[in-house]
N, C-alpha and C positions, 0 to 999 in steps of 0.2 A: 610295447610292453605295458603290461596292468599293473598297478604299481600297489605297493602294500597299503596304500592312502587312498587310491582308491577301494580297494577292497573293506578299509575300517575309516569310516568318513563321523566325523561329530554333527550331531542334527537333531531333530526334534522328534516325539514321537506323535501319530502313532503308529505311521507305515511309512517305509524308505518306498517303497512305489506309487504309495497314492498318497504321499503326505512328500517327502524331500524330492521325489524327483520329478513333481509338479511346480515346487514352490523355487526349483532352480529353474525349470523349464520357462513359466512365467517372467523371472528376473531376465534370464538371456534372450527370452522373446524381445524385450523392452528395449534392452542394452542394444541392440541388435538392429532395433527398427529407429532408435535413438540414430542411429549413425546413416541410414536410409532415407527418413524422413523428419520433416517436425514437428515434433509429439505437443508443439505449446497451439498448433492448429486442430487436433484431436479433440472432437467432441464425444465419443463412445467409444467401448470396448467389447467386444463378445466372447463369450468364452464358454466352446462346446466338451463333452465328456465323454469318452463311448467305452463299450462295453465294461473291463471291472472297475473302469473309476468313474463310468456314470452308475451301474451297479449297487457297487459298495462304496460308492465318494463320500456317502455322506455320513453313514458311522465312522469311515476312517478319517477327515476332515481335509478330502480334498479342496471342498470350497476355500477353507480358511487357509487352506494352504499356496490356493492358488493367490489370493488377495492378497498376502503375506507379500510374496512373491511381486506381485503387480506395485506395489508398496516401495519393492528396491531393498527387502529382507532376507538374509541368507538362513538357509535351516543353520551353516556353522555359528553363526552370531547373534541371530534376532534373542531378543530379548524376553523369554518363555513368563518373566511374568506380568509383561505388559501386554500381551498378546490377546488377553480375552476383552481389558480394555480399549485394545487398538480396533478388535472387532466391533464390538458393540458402538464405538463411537461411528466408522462406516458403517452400519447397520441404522442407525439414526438420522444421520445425515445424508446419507442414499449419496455421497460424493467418495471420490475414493483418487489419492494423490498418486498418479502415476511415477515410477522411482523414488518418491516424496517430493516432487516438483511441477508437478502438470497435473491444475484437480480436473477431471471428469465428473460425469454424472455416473453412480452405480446404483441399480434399483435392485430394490430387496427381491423383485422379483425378473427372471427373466436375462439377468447379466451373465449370470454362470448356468448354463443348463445340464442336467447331467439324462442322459439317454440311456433308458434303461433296458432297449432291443437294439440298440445301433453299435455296431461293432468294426472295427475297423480291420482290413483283411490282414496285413503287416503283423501286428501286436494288441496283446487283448489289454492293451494300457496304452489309450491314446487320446489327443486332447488339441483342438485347435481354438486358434486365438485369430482376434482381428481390431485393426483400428478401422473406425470410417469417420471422415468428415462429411455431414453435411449428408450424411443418409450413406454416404458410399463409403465401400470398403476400399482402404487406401493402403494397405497392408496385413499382410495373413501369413499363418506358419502353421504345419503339423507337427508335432511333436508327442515322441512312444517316451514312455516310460519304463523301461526295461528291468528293472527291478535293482537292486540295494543302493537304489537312488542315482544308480545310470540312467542320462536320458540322451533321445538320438533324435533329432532331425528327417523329417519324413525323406528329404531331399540326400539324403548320409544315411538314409536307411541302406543296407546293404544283406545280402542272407548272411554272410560270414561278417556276425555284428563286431569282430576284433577289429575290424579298419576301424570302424565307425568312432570306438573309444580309445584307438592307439592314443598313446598320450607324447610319440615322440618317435621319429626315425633314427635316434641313434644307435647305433651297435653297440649290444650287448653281453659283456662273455658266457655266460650260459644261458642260449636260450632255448626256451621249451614249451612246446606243444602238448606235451604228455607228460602222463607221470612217469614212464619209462624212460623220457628224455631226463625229467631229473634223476631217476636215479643209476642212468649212467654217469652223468655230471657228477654226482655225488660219491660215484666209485671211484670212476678215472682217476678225480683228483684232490680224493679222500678228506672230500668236505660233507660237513653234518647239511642237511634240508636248509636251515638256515642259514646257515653260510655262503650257498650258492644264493638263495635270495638278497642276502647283503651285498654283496657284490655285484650284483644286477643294480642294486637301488643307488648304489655312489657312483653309476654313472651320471646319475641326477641330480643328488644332491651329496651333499659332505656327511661322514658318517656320523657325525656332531650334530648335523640337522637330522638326520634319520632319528638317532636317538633319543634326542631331546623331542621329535615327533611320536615317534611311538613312546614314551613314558606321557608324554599328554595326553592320549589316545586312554592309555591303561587308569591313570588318574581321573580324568573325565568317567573312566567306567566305575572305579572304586568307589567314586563321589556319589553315582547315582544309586549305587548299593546305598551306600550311605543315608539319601532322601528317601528311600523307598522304603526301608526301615523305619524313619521317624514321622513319614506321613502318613497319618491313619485318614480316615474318611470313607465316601463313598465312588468308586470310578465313576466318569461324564456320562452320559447314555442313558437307553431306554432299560437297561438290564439291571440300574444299580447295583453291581458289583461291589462287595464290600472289598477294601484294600485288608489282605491276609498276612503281610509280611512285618507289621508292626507287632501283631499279636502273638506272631509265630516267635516272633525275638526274644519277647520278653520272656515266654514261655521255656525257650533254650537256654536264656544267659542263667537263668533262676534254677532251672532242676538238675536235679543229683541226681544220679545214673552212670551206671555201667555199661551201656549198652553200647554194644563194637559198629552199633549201626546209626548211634546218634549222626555220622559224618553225615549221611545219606539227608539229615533232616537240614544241617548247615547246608548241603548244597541247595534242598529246596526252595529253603531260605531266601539266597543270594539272587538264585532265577527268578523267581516271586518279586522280591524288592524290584530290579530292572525290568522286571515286566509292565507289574503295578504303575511305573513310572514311565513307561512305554504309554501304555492306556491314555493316560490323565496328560499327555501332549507335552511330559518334560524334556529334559536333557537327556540324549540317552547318543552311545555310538554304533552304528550300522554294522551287523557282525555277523554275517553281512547284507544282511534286512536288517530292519527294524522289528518285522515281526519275530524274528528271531535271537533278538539282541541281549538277550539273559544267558545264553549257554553261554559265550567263551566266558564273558567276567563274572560267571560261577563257577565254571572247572580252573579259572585262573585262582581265584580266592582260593577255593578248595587246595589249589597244591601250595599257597600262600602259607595256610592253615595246619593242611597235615603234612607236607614235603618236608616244604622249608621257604621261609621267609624270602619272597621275592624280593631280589637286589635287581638293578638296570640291565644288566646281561642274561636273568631270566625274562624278563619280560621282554624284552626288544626276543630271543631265540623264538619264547614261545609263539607272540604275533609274525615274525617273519615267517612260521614253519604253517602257522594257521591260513597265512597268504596267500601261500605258495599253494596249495590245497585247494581253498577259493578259487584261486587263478585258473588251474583247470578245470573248474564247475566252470565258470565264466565261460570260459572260451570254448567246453565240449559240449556243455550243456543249455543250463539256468539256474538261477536263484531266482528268477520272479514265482510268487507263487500262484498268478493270473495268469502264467505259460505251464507250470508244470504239479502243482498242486503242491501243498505244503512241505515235499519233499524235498523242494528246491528252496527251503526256507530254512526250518528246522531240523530236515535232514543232511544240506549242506555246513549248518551251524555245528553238528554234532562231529561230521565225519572231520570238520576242522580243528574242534579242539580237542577231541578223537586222537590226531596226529602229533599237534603240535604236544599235549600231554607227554604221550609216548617218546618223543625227542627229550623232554625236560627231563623226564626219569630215565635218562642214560638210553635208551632206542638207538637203533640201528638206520639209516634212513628204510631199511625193506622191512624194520617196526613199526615205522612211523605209517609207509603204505599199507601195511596190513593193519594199522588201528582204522587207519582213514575209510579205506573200506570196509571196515567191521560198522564203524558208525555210519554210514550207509545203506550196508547193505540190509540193515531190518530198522530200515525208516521207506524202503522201499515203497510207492503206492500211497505215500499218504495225504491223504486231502485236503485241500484247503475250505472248511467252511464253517466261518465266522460267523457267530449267532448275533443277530439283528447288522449284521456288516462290519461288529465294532472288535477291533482286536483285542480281545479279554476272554471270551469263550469259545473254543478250549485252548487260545494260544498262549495264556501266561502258562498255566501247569503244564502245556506240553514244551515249554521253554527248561522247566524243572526236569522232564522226564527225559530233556534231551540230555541234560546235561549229566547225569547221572548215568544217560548211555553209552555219553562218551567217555568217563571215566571207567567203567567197566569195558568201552571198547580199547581203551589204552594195555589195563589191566591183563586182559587175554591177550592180545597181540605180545604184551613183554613176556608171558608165561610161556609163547611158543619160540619157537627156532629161529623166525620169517622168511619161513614157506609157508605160502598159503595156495591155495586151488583158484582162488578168483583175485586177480588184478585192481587194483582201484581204477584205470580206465578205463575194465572191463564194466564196471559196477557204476560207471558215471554214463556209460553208453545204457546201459538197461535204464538209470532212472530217468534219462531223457526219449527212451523208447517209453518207459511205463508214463512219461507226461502226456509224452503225443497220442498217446489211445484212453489217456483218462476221460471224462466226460467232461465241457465245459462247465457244468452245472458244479463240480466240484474244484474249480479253481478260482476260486476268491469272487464267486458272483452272487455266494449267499445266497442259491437256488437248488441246495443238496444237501444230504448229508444233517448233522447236528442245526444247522442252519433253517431247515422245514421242518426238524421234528420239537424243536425244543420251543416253548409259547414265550415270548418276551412277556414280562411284566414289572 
C-alpha cells in the first residue's frame, strides 16, 4: 500500500526529485553503510549524477541536497535557515561531517560530479555514491530517484516499481489498483473516495495519528502560503526572478472591486506564494512533487475562502480523496517529470485536487473520477523545461494555472450527471503513453522547449 504520507511528504524546496529524494537517498546510503562498514576509517566520498540530475542538478540544488543529506539531514527537519550557512562553511573548509560524526575531506571540486550525457538505462534520475579507503572503493550503491521524493535502490529496482515502495504486507480492506476498483469499493459499500482511503490508512496507524498527520501536512501548507506572501526579494539563480506574491497581496487586500472574477486572482495568489517558496529552497510539502506543490494548498485555501471555512474533517476528506488519486498516477503511471514531462507534475497535481475539490462540494465518487480526469485530461503532453534548470520558469504560474484548472475541472464535473466518455484510468494510461513518446529533451533536462529559446540574464 502507498499511503497518503507518502503521497504528501514535508521537505524543502526546490524539487522532490532532484532536491528530497537525493538528499534521503544520501542519508540511507550512509545509515546503511554505517551498519556494513566503519565510516570512522573513511577517507573519501564520491558522488556521481546522471542524466536529469546531472542535467539540471545544479539550478535545482541537487549538490546541496546531496551534502545536506551526507550531513545526516532530513528534507522533513533540516533546518531551512541554517542551510546556506551550513554550505558555505563546507564550501570553505573543503571537509564535510559524515552523518555529523565522521569529518572527511570534500573538495570544492570534483566530490559530486554531475554528468551532463551519462544516463542511466533504469530511470532518468540516478545517482551513485561511494566510500574508499586508502584510494579503494570500500562501499558503493546506485540509487533512482523516482519522483515526489520516492527513491529506489538499483538493487530493488524492479519494472513494477509498487514492490520496490510497498511500505507493508498487511491486508487491506479495500484494495486497489484502478480507479475502477475504487469506485466499486465505493458503491458496494456506499463509502465517499475518502472514506475507503481512511480505512486503508488505520490499518497503520490510529485515526487520531492520521489526523493529527494530515492537519500537519495542511498547516505546514497554509504556513508557506503565509511566507510566500510576506517575502519579497529576488529568487536564487541566474534568472533573478522577482518574488510576485507579496506585491500581488497587497494589491488584493487594498482594492475595491466588483469583479465575480477577483477569486480567480486569490487563487493565483496562493500558487505564486508556494511556488515563490518552492524556488528560494523553503519549506514547502510534496503534492506530490515539489515542482508542483502550489496547486492543492491553493484549491484547498480557495474553498477555505469561498466554500467554507475549513474545520479537520474537511481537510483530512480533501487530502485523503487527493491521495487516493495520486496513488493511481503512482502505480499506473508517474509524477517524475524526468520520466514523463510536466504532465506527471502539474498535471497530476491538478487532476488531484480536481477530485478531491469535487468530493468536498458534495460529488458523487463518479464526480470525483470525472473532475480527476478532466484535470488531466487537457494537461495532457505537457512538458517539462525549466529555463536555466531552475524551478521558477514557467513552473510557478503553471502551478497558478493549474490550480485554477482544477477548480474549473471540479466545477464541470458537478454541473454534469457523472457519465462521462473517458475513464480516469483511461486518461492515466494515454499520459503515460503520451511520456513514453515525448522526447528526452523535453523532460527536465533543460535541452527544449522554453528552456533553449528563452536567453538567461
Amino acid at each position: 500500500m502507498i499511503s497518503v504520507f507518502d503521497i504528501f511528504k514535508v521537505g524543502i524546496g526546490p524539487s522532490s526529485s532532484h532536491t528530497v529524494g537525493p538528499m534521503r537517498a544520501a542519508k540511507e546510503f550512509l545509515l546503511a553503510a554505517d551498519k556494513a562498514i566503519a565510516l570512522t576509517s573513511i577517507d573519501a566520498i564520491e558522488v556521481e549524477l546522471f542524466g536529469s540530475l546531472g542535467q539540471t542538478g545544479k539550478g535545482h540544488g541537487t549538490g546541496k541536497a546531496v551534502i545536506l543529506g551526507l550531513a545526516g539531514e532530513s528534507p522533513e527537519t533540516v533546518d531551512t535557515t541554517m542551510v546556506d550557512q551550513f554550505l558555505q562553511s563546507t564550501h570553505d573548509s573543503e571537509q564535510l561531517a559524515l552523518l555529523g560524526q565522521y569529518n572527511v575531506p570534500f573538495p570544492r571540486e570534483g566530490a559530486i560530479i554531475f554528468h551532463r550525457r551519462k544516463t542511466m538505462p533504469r530511470h532518468a534520475n540516478a545517482m551513485e555514491l561511494r566510500l574508499l579507503r586508502q584510494g579503494e572503493v570500500v562501499y558503493r550503491d546506485l540509487y533512482y530517484s523516482i519522483g515526489g521524493g520516492f527513491i529506489v535502490r538499483d538493487a530493488d529496482f524492479d519494472d513494477n516499481l509498487e514492490e520496490a515502495i510497498e511500505q507493508s504486507s498487511k491486508p487491506i480492506p479495500f484494495p486497489f489498483d484502478s480507479c475502477n476498483d475504487l469506485l466499486k469499493h465505493c458503491k458496494e459499500h456506499g463509502k465517499r473516495m475518502s472514506s475507503v482511503m481512511l480505512a486503508n490508512e488505520k490499518v497503520f496507524r490510529s485515526e487520531a495519528e492520521i489526523r493529527s498527520g494530515l492537519m500537519h501536512i495542511w498547516n505546514t501548507m497554509d504556513s508557506c502560503i503565509s511566507r510566500g506572501i510576506a517575502t519579497e526579494g529576488i529568487l536564487p539563480g541566474g534568472l533573478r526572478v522577482q518574488r510576485r506574491a507579496p506585491g500581488l497581496y497587497q494589491r488584493l487586500r487594498n482594492e475595491k472591486t466588483s469583479d465575480p472574477m477577483q477569486a480567480m486572482d486569490w487563487v493565483n495568489l496562493f500558487a505564486l506564494a508556494v511556488n515563490e517558496e518552492n524556488a528560494a529552497g523553503g519549506r514547502v510539502v510534496t503534492a506530490p512533487t515539489n515542482g508542483a506543490a502550489g496547486i492543492i494548498p491553493a484549491v484547498m485555501k480557495y474553498a477555505d475562502r469561498y466554500i467554507a471555512p475549513l474545520d479537520e474533517e474537511a481537510v483530512v476528506r480533501f487530502l485523503l480523496t487527493a491521495a487516493a488519486i495520486g496513488i493511481l498516477y503512482k502505480k499506473n503511471a508517474s509524477i517524475s517529470g524526468a520520466e514523463v514531462g510536466c504532465q506527471g507534475e502539474v498535471g497530476v497535481a491538478c487532476s488531484m485536487a480536481a477530485g478531491a475539490l469535487a468530493e468536498l462540494m458534495g460529488g458523487s465518487a463518479s464526480h470525483v473520477e470525472n473532475a480527476a480526469e478532466i484535470g488531466m485530461e487537457h494537461n495532457l503532453g505537457l512538458t517539462c523545461d525549466p529555463v536555466g534548470g531552475l524551478v521558477q520558469v514557467p513552473c510557478i504560474e503553471r502551478n497558478a494555472m493549474g490550480a485554477i484548472k482544477a477548480i474549473n475541472a471540479a466545477r464541470l464535473a458537478l454541473r454534469g450527471s457523472g457519465d462521462h466518455k473517458v475513464s480516469l484510468d483511461k486518461v492515466i494510461k494515454t499520459m503515460w503513453d503520451t511520456g513514453n513518446d515525448m522526447k528526452s529533451k523535453y523532460k527536465e533536462t533543460a535541452r527544449g522547449g522554453l528552456a533553449v529559446n528563452i536567453i538567461e540574464c
